[in-house]
N, C-alpha and C positions, 0 to 999 in steps of 0.2 A: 467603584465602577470604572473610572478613566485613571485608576491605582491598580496595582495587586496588592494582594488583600496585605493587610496591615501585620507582620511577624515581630515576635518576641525572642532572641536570643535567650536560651535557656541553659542552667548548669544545675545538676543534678547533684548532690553526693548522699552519702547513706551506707550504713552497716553492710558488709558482704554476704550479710546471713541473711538479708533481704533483698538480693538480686533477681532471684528467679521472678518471687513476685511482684519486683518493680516491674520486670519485663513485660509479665503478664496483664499487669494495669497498662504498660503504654502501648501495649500490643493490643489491646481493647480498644484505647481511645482512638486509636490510631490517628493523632496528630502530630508526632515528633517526626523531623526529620533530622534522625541522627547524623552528626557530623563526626567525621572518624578525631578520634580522640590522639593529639600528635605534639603535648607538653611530652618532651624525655623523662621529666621526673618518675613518672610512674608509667611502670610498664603496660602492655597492653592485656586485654584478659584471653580464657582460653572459650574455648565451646564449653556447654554444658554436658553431663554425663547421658545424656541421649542423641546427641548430635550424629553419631557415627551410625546408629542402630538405625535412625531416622533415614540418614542417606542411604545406607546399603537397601531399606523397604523400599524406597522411591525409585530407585534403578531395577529391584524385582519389578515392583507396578510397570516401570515403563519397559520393561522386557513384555509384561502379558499383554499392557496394551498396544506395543506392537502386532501382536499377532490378534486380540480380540477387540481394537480399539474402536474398532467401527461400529461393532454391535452393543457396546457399551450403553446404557443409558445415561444421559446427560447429567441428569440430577440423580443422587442416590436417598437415601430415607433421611429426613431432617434429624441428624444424633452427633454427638461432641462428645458423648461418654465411650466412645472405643478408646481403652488402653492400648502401651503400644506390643506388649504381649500380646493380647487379642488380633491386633491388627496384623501383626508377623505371624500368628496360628492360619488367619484366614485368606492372607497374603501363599503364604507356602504352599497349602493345601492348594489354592487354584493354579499357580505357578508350577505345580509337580504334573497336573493334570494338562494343563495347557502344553506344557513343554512334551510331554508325550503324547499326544494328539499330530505337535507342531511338529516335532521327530520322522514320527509314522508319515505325518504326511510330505514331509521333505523326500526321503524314503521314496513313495510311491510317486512323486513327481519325476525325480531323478530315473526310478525305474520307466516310466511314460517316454522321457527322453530317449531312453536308449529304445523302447520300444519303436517311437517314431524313426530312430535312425535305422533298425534294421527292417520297419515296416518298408520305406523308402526304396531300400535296396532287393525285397522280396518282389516288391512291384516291377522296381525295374527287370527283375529276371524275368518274371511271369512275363512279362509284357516282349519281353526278348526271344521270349520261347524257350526257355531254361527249365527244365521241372525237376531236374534234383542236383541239390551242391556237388553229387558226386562227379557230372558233367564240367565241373571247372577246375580240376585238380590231375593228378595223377598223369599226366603226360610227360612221355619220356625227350620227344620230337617235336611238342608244339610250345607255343607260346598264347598267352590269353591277351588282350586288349577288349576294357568296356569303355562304353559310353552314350550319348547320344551323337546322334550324325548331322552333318553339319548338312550333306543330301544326300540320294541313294546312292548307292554305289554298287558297282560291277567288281570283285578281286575275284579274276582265277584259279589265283593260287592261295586261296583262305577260304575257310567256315564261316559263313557267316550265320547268326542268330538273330534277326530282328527282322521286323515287318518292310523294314529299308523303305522308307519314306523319312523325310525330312525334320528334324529333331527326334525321331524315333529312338529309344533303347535298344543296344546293338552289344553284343559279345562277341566278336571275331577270332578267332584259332589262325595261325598262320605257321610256317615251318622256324625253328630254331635256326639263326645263320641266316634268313633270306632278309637282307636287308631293304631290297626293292619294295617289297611286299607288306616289311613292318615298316617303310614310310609313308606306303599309299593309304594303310592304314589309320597312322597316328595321322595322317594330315583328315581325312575324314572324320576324325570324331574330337567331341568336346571329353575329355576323358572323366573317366568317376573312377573314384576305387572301389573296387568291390572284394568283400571278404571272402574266400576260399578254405573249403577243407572239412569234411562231415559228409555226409549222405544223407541229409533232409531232403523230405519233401518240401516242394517249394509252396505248393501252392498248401498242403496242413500246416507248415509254420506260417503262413500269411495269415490261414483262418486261425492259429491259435493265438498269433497277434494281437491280430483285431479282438480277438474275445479277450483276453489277458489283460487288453485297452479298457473296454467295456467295465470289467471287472475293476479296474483302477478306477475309474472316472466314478463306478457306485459308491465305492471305498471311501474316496475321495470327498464326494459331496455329504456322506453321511458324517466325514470328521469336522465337514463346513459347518451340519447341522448341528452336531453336538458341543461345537465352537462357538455357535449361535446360540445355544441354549445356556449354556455356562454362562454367556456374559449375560442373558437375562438374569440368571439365577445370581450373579457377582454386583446388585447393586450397590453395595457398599463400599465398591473401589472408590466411586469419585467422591464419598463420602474421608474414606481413609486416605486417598492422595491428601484432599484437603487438609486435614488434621494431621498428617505426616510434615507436610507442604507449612504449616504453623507451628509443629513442633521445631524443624530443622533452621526455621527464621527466628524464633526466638532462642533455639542452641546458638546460636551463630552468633548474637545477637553483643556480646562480652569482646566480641574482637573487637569493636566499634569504640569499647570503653577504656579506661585506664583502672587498674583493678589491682589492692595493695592486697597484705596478707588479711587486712580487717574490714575494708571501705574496699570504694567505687567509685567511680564520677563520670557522671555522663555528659555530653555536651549537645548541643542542637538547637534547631527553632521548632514554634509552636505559631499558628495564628493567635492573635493575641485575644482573642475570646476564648481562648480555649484555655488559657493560662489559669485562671481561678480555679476552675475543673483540676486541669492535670495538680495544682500545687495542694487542693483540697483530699486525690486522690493519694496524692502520695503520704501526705500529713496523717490520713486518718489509719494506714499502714505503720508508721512508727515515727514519734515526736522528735527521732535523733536526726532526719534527717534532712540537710541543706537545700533549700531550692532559691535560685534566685535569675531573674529575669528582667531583659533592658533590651532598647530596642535599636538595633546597628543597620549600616544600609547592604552588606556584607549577606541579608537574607536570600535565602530561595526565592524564586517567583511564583506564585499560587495567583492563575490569574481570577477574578471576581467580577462577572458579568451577569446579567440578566439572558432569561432562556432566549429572546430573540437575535439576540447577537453571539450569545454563545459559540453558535456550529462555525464563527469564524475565527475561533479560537485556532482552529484548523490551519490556516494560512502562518500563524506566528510558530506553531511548530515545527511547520515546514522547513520555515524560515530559520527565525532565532527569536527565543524570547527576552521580550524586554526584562531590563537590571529592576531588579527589587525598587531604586528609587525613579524608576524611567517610567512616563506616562505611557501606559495601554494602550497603544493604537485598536485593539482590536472593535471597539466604537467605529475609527477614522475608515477603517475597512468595509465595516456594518454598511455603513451610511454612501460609499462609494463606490464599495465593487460592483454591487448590482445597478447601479443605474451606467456605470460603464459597459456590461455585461448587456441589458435590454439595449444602451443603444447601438451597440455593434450589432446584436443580430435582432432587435426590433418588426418582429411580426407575429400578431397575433396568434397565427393556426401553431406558428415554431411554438412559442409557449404555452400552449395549451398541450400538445404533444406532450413536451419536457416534461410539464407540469402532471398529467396522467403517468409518463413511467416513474417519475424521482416517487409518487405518492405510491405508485405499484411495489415499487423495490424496497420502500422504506421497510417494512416492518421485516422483510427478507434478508439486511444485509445490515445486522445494527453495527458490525467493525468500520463501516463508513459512513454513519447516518449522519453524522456533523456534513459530510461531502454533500450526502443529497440535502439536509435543509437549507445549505444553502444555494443547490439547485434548483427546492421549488420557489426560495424568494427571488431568486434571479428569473424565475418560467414566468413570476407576476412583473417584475419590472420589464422584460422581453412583451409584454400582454398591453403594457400602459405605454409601452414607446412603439409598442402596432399600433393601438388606437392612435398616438400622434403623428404618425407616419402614413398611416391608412392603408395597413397591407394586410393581407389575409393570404399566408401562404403565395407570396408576391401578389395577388391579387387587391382590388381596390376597391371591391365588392366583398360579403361573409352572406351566401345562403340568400342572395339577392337581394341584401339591402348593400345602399352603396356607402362607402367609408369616405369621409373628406379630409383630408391630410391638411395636419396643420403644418407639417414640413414636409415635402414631398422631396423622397432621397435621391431621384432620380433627375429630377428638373430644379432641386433647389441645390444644387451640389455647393455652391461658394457659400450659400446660409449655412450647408452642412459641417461645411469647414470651420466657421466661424463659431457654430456652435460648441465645436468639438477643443476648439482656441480657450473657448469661456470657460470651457469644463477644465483645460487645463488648469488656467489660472488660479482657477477656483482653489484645484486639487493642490497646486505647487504652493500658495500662500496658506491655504490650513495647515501645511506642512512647516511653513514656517513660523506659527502665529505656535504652532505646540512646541516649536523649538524654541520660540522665547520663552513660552515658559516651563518646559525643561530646564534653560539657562538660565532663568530668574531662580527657580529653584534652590541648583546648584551653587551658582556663583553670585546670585543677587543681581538686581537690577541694571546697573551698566555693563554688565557682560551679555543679558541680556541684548539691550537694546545696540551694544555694537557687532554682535556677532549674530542676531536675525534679524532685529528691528531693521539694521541696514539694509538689507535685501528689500522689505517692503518702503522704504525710500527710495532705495535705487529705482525699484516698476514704479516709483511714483513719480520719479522725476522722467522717466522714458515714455511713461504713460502721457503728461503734461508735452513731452519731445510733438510726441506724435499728434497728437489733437491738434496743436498748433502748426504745424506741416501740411497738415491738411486744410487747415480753416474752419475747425471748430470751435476755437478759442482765441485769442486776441490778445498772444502772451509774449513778450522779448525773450527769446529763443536761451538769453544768456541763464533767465534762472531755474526751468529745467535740465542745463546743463553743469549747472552749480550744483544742484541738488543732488544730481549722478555725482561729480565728483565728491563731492563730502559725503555721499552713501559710499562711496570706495576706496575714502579714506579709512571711514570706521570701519569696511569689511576687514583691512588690511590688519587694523589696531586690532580688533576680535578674532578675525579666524588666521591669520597673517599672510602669510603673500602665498599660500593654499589656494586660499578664499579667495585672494583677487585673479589666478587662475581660473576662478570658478567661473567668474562672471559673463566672460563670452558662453558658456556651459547653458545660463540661464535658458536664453531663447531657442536654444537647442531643446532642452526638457520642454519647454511650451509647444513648440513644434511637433513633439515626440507623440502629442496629444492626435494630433491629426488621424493617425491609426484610425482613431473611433470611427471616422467619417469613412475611411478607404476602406476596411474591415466591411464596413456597413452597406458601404456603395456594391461592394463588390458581392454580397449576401443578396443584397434587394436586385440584382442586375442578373444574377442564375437564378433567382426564382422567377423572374419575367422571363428569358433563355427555356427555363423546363417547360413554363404556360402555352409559349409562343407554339413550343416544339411539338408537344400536345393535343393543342388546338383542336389542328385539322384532322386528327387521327380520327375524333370521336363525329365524324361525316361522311364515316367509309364505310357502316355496315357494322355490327359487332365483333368481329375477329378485330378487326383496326380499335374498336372504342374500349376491349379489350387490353389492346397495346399499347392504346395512350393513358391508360390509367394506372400501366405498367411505368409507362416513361414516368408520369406523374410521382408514383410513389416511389421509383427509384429518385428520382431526377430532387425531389427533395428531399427525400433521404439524404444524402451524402450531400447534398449544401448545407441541410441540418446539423450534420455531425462537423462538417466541417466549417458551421459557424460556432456550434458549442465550442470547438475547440480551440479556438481563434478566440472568442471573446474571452476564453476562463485563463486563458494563458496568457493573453496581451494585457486583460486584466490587472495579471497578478505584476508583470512586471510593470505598470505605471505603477504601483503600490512601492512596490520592491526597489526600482532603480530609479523611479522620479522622484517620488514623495517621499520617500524615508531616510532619504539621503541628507533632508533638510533639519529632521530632526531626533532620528532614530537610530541609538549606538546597538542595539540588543547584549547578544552572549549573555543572556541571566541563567542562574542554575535551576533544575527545574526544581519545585519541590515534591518531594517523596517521600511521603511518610512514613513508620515502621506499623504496620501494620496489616490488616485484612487487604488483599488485592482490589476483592469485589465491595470493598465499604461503600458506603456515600459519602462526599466529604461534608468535612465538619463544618 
């Protein structure tokens, strides 16, 4: 639990005549995370004899479900016996059908196109006064200009065709050579080009347009429907991706290995419960061949938590996951973020909200349900630092019973502060106390104790500074300052003069804490701001009690959001750049095992 799980280095060897079906067992159990095999001695292996047939199916599938991926059904009939001849027979067959549907309908969109562009321009003649192409051709003495106008216009010496109002469709004629005339022109209009030459009617080609359009669009949605039905009738695609999708990972599968003319040898980790299984499986396959297993720090990370801390496994991916032999913060996270999170934005009605949509969205959005559960543990700690706070949607009152604050954010601002100081502490020394023993771990005991234990010496002796400064204590000043200096001898000895750069850093990181309280102040000070604003609205009549209930649910809305926002990110970085810094190297490799995508782990 404050480990990832416990890995076994594993080495595999065995006759080449039993490759496929090794594969096939550890592609079952799916716990090896093969490691690319990179001794020179033996070369690497090849794909197996379906590898290529595999990929060419998967690139068909994902041509159709380009085109019918939406109406696909998700799951297809629970079956593992499609051969891959069968799966290429019923693969083809849709894909020949698909693709000529997709064809025709490319076809009649592209036809729609040109249709709209010459719809476009039949209008504008209509609308010019134009009734047959033959009126824009054939002159010996004129010259044509379209467009629309920029405003009426008066020319003398030109034809004009349009309703002559302002943006109106206009065809103007003017003499060959008159240059005055094709200025006055081209300056009045936004120009279009329009095509010349035929003797249509203008206003029958518009209506055989339009109907020719009509005609598309029925075309059209019946190749949608017929597209739609195919992919009913095609439920065994995501059935055959799948098993395509399993074939092409276990063809593949030999690159990974070292493979002679007679053997194999495979390399990897396993979790180590899983090891008697895999060496049982492979054993009871053929007594020739090799397996043997030991445990190095060199493993993947698989991290190993309990369901309620789980979903902040989230934050370590984000980030970086801890080294195979590095203590799991994700615990130290559990336990911290949310009471950082309630008390930045601490008020009741805000986490009761939070807490109604993260539970609405959950079953809607599982690619981020880690996200939301630990949105609704944070909507209950936001709920427990209302109660201590005594706000109800800034309010001090819930439904007319009144709330009494045991820290009131508003009037106790220096307690807020000082709270906010504790919690640092808190958070920077667990940080320290897991770096000791990270480094006892590692390097044993006095590296421990001079490379963290020092730190909680040095707050002790600064700690002891300041009580005495004040007159809590009744100490000669000399041996809290003795204490600092031999805490910052050892840091030097342990982390080296790194570390003792570090040390002005300390009270920095403490301070850093402060946020909580300013985050907080500034959350609980606009939701008073919206109340205040509000107020007086709902004493005007209902239009006004209307409007303030408007202000209300905007006015905390966006303090809402913009406290979730504020606390999930300021959060992250006290985790990120205060606390982890004290004892968390991360860069571990994830683990990945070869096998089922959708398994459960083992």
């Amino acid at each position: 639990m404050f480990h990832p799980e416990k890995m076994s280095r594993v080495t595999i060897a065995a006759p080449k005549a039993y490759m496929e079906k090794v594969i096939g067992i550890l592609y079952d159990l799916n716990a090896l995370h093969i490691e690319d095999y990179t001794d020179k001695e033996l070369p690497a292996g090849s794909p197996l004899g379906d590898a290529e047939k595999a990929s060419e199916l998967l690139l068909d599938l994902s041509a159709i479900k380009s085109v019918i991926g939406r109406w696909l059904p998700k799951k297809g009939p629970a079956t593992n016996d499609i051969s891959l001849e069968e799966a290429e027979r019923i693969i083809k067959k849709i894909r020949e059908e698909v693709s000529r549907l997709y064809e025709r309908k490319k076809t009649l969109e592209e036809e729609e196109a040109d249709l709209g562009k010459e719809e476009k321009t039949l209008r504008f003649l209509k609308e010019a006064g134009i009734s047959s192409f033959d009126q824009l051709s054939g002159y010996v003495t004129l010259e044509m200009a379209a467009g629309h106008l920029k405003k009426p216009v008066k020319l003398k010496e030109a034809i004009v065709f349009s309703p002559n109002t302002e943006r109106s469709p206009a065809v103007i004629f003017y003499r060959k050579g008159d240059e005055h005339t094709k200025k006055s022109v081209l300056e009045s209009l936004i120009e279009e080009r329009i095509e010349t030459g035929g003797d249509r009617d203008v206003s029958v080609s518009l209506h055989n347009a339009l109907e020719r359009k009509k005609e598309i669009m029925r075309e059209t949605q019946e190749i949608d429907e017929r597209l739609k039905q195919l992919a009913a009738s095609s439920g065994q695609l995501p059935v055959i991706e799948a098993i395509l999708n399993e074939r092409l990972k276990k063809s593949e599968a030999p690159l990974r290995f070292a493979v002679s003319n007679n053997a194999f040898v495979i390399q990897g980790w396993v979790p180590q419960k899983n090891v008697a299984k895999l060496e049982e499986k492979i054993k009871s396959l053929t007594k020739e061949a090799y397996i043997h297993s030991e445990e190095d720090d060199e493993a993947p990370t698989k991290l190993e938590n309990p369901k309620a801390a789980k979903p902040f496994e989230f934050f370590l991916n984000l980030y970086s996951l801890p080294r195979y032999d590095e203590i799991d913060p994700t615990w130290f996270i559990f336990l911290s973020f949310p009471i950082f999170y309630g008390f930045m934005l601490g008020d009741i009605g805000y986490g009761l909200v939070i807490l109604a949509l993260s539970l609405a969205l959950r079953p809607k959005f599982k690619e981020i349900r880690a996200l939301i559960d630990i949105s609704i543990i944070s909507a209950i700690s936001t709920m427990i630092f209302g109660f201590i706070f005594g706000e109800f949607f800034g309010s001090e009152e819930i439904f007319g019973y009144h709330l009494t604050p045991y820290l009131h954010r508003i009037e106790h601002v220096n307690d807020l502060i000082l709270a906010s100081a504790v919690l640092g502490l808190i958070h920077i020394n667990a940080g320290f106390i897991l770096g000791f023993i990270n480094e006892k771990h590692h390097h044993g005991w006095l590296k421990a104790i001079l490379a963290k234990g020092s730190w909680l010496l040095l707050e002790t002796g600064a700690a002891l500074a300041a009580l005495s400064a004040l007159g809590y204590v009744n100490l000669d000043m000399t041996v809290p300052i003795g204490i600092m200096f031999v805490s910052i001898l050892m840091i030097l000895k342990g982390e080296g003069i790194a570390g003792v750069f570090e040390v002005p850093a300390l009270l920095a990181n403490v301070l850093s804490y402060a946020r909580l309280a300013a985050i907080g102040l500034a959350s609980a000070s606009l939701a008073i701001v919206v109340n205040e604003m509000s107020e007086p609205l709902f004493h005007g009549g209902l239009l006004m009690a209307i409007l303030g209930v408007t202000v209300l649910v905007i006015g905390h809305a966006i303090n809402m959001a913009i406290g979730i926002m504020d606390a999930f990110l300021q959060s992250m970085r006290l985790h990120y750049v205060e606390a982890f810094g004290k004892f968390y190297k991360g860069s571990g490799k994830a683990y990945r095992p070869f096998g089922r995508d959708n398994a459960e782990d083992k």
